[in-house]
Structures are given as structure tokens and as C-alpha cells.
N, C-alpha and C positions, 0 to 999 in steps of 0.2 A: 607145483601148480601155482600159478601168478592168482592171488586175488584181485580183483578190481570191486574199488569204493566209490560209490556212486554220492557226489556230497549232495544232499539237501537245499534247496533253495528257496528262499524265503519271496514269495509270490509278492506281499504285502512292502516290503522293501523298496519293490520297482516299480509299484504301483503308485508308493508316496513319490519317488522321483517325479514320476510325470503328471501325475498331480499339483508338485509344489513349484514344474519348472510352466506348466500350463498358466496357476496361478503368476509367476512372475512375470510370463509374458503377456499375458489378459493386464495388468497394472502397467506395465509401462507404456501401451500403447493407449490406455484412458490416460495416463498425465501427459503423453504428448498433446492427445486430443482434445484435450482442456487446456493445456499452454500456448497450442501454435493453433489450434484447429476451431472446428466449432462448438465442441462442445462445451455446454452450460452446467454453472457450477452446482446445483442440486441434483443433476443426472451424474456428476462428475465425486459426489460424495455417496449418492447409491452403489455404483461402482465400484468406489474402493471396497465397500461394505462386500459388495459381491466377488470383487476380487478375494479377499480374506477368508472366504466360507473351503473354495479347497484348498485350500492352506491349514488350514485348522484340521481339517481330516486328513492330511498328510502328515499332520507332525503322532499320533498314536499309531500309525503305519509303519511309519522310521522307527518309532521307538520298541514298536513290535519286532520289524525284522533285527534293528542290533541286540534285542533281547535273543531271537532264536540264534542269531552268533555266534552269543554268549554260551547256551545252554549246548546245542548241536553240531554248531559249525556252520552251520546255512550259508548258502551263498548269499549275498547281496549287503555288506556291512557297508561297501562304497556305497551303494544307490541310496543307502540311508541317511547316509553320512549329506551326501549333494540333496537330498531333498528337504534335510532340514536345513540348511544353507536356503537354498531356494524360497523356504516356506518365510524365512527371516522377516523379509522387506516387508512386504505383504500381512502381516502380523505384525509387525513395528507401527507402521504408517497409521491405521487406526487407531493401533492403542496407543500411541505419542499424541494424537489426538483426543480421546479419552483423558489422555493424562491431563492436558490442558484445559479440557473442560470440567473439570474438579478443581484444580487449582488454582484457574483464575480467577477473576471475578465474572460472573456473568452481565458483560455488558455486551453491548453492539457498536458504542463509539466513545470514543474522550474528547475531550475538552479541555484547553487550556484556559477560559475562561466561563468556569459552569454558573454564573450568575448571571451572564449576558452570553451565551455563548454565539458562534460567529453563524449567522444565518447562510442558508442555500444559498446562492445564485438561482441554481435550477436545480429544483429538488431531484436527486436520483431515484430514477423509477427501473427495475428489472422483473421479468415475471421468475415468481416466487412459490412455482405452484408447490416443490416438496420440500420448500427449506423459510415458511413465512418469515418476516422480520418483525416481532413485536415492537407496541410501541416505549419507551425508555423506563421501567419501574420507578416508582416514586422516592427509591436509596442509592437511584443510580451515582446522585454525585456523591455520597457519603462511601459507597463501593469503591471510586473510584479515589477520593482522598485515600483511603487506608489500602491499597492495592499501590497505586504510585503516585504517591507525595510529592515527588520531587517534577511532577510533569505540571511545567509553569508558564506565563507567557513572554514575551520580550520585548526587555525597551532600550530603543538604541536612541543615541545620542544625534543627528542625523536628521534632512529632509527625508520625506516620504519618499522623492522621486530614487534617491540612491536606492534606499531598503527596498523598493519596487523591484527594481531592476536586477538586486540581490538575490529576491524571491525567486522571478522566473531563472533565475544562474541554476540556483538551487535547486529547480526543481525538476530542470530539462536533466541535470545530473544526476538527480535521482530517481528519473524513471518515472515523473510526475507528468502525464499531457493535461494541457491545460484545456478545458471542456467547457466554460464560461467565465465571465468574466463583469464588473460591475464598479465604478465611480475611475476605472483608467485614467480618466483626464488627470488625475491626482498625483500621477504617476511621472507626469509628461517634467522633465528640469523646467523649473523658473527661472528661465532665461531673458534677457532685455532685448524689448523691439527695434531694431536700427530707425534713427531719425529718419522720417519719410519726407522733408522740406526743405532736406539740406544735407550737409556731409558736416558741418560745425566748423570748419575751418574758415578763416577770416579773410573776406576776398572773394571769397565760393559767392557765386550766385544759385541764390535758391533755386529751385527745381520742383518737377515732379516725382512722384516716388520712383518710377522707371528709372528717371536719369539718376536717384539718390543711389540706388542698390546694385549691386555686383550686377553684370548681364549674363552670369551662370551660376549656379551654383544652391541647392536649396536654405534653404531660411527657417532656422531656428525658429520655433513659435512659442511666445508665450504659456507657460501654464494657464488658464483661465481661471479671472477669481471667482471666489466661493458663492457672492452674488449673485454672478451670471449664470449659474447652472440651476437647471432646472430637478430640483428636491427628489431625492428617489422617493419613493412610492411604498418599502418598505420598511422607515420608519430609522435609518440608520442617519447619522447626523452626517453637518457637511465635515471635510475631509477625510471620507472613510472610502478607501478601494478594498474590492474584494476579488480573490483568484479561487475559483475551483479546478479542482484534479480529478483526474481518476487514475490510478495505479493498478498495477498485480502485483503480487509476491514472485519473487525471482524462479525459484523450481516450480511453485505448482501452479503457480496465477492465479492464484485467489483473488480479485476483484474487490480494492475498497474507494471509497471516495472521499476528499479532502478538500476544507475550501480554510485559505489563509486571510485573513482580514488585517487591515493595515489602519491607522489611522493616527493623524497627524494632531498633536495637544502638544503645546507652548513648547515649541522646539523641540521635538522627539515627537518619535514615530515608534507606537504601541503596534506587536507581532502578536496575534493570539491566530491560535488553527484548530482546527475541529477535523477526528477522522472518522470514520463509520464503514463497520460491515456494509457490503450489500446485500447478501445473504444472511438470513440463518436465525437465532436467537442466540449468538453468542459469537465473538470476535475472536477468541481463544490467546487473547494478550497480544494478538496482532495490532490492531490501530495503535497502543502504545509506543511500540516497535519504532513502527514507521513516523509517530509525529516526535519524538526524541530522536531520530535516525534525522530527519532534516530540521529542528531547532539547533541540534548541534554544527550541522554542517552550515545552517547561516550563520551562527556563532561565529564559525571560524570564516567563514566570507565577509564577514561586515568588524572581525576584530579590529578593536580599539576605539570604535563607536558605541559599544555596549555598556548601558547604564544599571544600574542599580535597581 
């Protein structure tokens, strides 16, 4: 007489499966739609939060059914196995975030130069309803000395109009779109005006400027001097251009803003850049990131003009 053994199967096993692959699919389809799509990044960190909740009940589920395995034989040691796989991501993503928000310093932006640091263009405005941005605590620059020392500003050897031009290289390469902009003219090569009276050669009858000048071709214009410009309004001196950005972060598009400031002292032209959350009460040591990610890469665009 054939016995037949009927094996036990672990309910809880197959349950975390699709729990923890529900969870993985619910999270990749909120980072596309925070990357590519429309949604906004405070809904887009409730989310993950919400993504994480059946993943966390999946993972005592899995560990349940490889327990009954262990003890009975139960079917379902695979489904446990893929669901704590599954539950991984989903569980990582928050708490790497966690991580970072204990271990950095709690700022919202850096500065390369926090005694005058580089003013807005246009101040960045987002609504903020579930992630406000406070305003800068009163140790922010002392937080930020003793977190990263080594983030300083730059002074290249060089006109302004070169380092100008370095900037926007720099920044279109790095994923920086430029969103306003302030003292340009500064930017423009100090080039010479062709004689408008004459061509200078001996013999030449003077002329009009028509007859002086190429009949095609555009024309170089003068930088304008510092006299003839009419004083910005917020208080920064004359030779000073300023580029704002706005950036994401490469996977998840986190949204920050950057404005680089330029300005022209006895032959050299001074780099300072400022970057800031848009979100949140905490940057999570991202703005650092990103203003050492493109001081370096001007570095190496303008080497051999960099001074001391």
C-alpha cells in the first residue's frame, strides 16, 4: 500500500512574495514619475515612505515561511527567498536616506563664500506644502566649516570673459540649465572697435563707416566699460556677473538651485557658487556633491590659469 505525503505549505511565504514584488513595483513607477513625469518632490518622498510600509510586512512573512522550512518542510522557501529580494530596494532607499540625515550636517545649501555669499538672481520659489524649507540656522556656516573644509572658492589667473564662457561649458556638461542670469555684459571678450574713418593705410581716402567696414560679415563689439553701465540695484559692485541654475540629481531628480558669481579684481577673476535644496529642511550632503562636482570640472576647463 503506496503512502501519499501531502507537504505543508507556508501561506505567509507567498504572501510576502507579492507583497514585497507589489512594493517594488509601486517604487519604481513613483521614481520614474518624479524623474521624467510630473510629479513633485514632497509627494514624491511621501511615496517612497508609502512604498516601504509593504515591504516591511513582507520581510516577517519571509522569515516566517523559511522558518516553517526549517521546522516542517512547508512549501514556499522560493517565494521567501524572492520576496526578501524584492523587499530590498524599497527598504534600502529610505533608510540610505535616514542614514544621511543623521550623518550630515543639517543644512539646506553651501557656500563657497559664507561671508558674502553669492546672491539669487531670482530667488527660487516651489510650493512646499509637505516638505517646508526653513530659513539657514544661525551655525549654519560653522556646520558647514567642520562637515566640508575643503569646499573653497576660485581664482583663476584670467579675464572674466574667458572664465564666463568656462562657466556656461561647465555647466551645460553638467546637467546645469541656466534659469537667469545678471551683469552678462561682463562676460562679452574686450575686443577693439575697427577705425570707423578710415582703414589707416597711407593713400586711403577717408570714408564713412559703411565704406570703412567689411560689407558682410558681423562685428565684434566692444566689452562696455564699467562707467557706462547702469549700477545693479542689488548692491553688488561693478564687474561682477552672475549665472543661476537649476539641476536634478541623475536617478531620482531631486531639484536643487545654483547661482555662480564671477567677478573681475586686478587681473583675475574670483569663482564663488552657492547651491541649495529646494525642498525639505535638509540637503542630505547633496549641494556639496554637486558644487565640488563642477569646481573641479572648471578646474580642469580653465587649467593652467588657476591661482593661488
Amino acid at each position: 500500500m503506496h503512502v501519499r505525503y501531502d507537504r505543508p505549505v507556508s501561506r505567509s511565504a507567498f504572501l510576502a512574495r507579492r507583497m514585497a514584488l507589489f512594493s517594488l513595483g509601486m517604487l519604481v513607477v513613483v521614481v520614474l514619475a518624479h524623474r521624467f513625469g510630473p510629479l513633485a518632490t514632497p509627494d514624491f518622498v511621501l511615496l517612497v515612505l508609502a512604498c516601504a510600509l509593504p515591504a516591511a510586512l513582507s520581510v516577517p512573512l519571509a522569515l516566517l515561511g523559511l522558518a516553517r522550512l526549517w521546522q516542517i518542510g512547508a512549501l514556499g522557501g522560493v517565494a521567501a527567498v524572492w520576496a526578501l529580494i524584492y523587499a530590498a530596494l524599497p527598504l534600502a532607499l529610505p533608510g540610505y536616506g535616514y542614514y544621511l540625515y543623521v550623518t550630515k550636517p543639517q543644512l539646506t545649501e553651501v557656500a563657497t563664500d559664507l561671508l558674502d555669499r553669492p546672491a539669487w538672481v531670482s530667488v527660487p520659489a516651489a510650493e512646499q506644502h509637505l516638505l517646508p524649507r526653513p530659513a539657514l540656522p544661525e551655525n549654519a556656516d560653522a556646520a558647514q566649516l567642520a562637515a566640508y573644509p575643503g569646499l573653497n572658492g576660485r581664482r583663476y589667473e584670467g579675464a572674466i570673459d574667458r572664465v564666463y564662457d568656462a562657466v556656461r561649458k561647465v555647466a551645460a556638461a553638467n546637467r546645469l540649465v541656466v534659469t537667469a542670469s545678471r551683469g552678462e555684459e561682463y562676460g562679452l571678450p574686450a575686443l577693439e572697435l575697427r577705425p570707423t574713418t578710415g582703414t589707416g593705410i597711407e593713400g586711403d581716402t577717408p570714408g564713412s563707416s559703411e565704406e570703412a567696414l567689411p560689407e558682410s560679415g558681423p562685428l565684434p563689439t566692444a566689452r562696455p566699460e564699467p562707467s557706462l553701465l547702469v549700477p545693479f540695484d542689488d548692491g553688488e559692485p561693478e564687474g561682477t556677473a552672475r549665472l543661476q541654475f537649476s539641476t536634478r540629481t541623475l536617478v531620482f531628480g531631486l531639484p536643487f538651485d545654483a547661482v555662480v558669481r564671477l567677478r573681475e579684481e586686478a587681473e583675475m577673476t574670483l569663482v564663488d557658487m552657492r547651491v541649495a535644496a529646494r525642498y525639505g529642511q535638509h540637503d542630505l550632503g547633496i549641494s556639496d556633491r554637486i558644487a565640488e562636482d563642477f569646481l573641479h570640472a572648471l578646474d580642469a576647463e580653465l587649467l593652467g590659469i588657476a591661482g593661488n
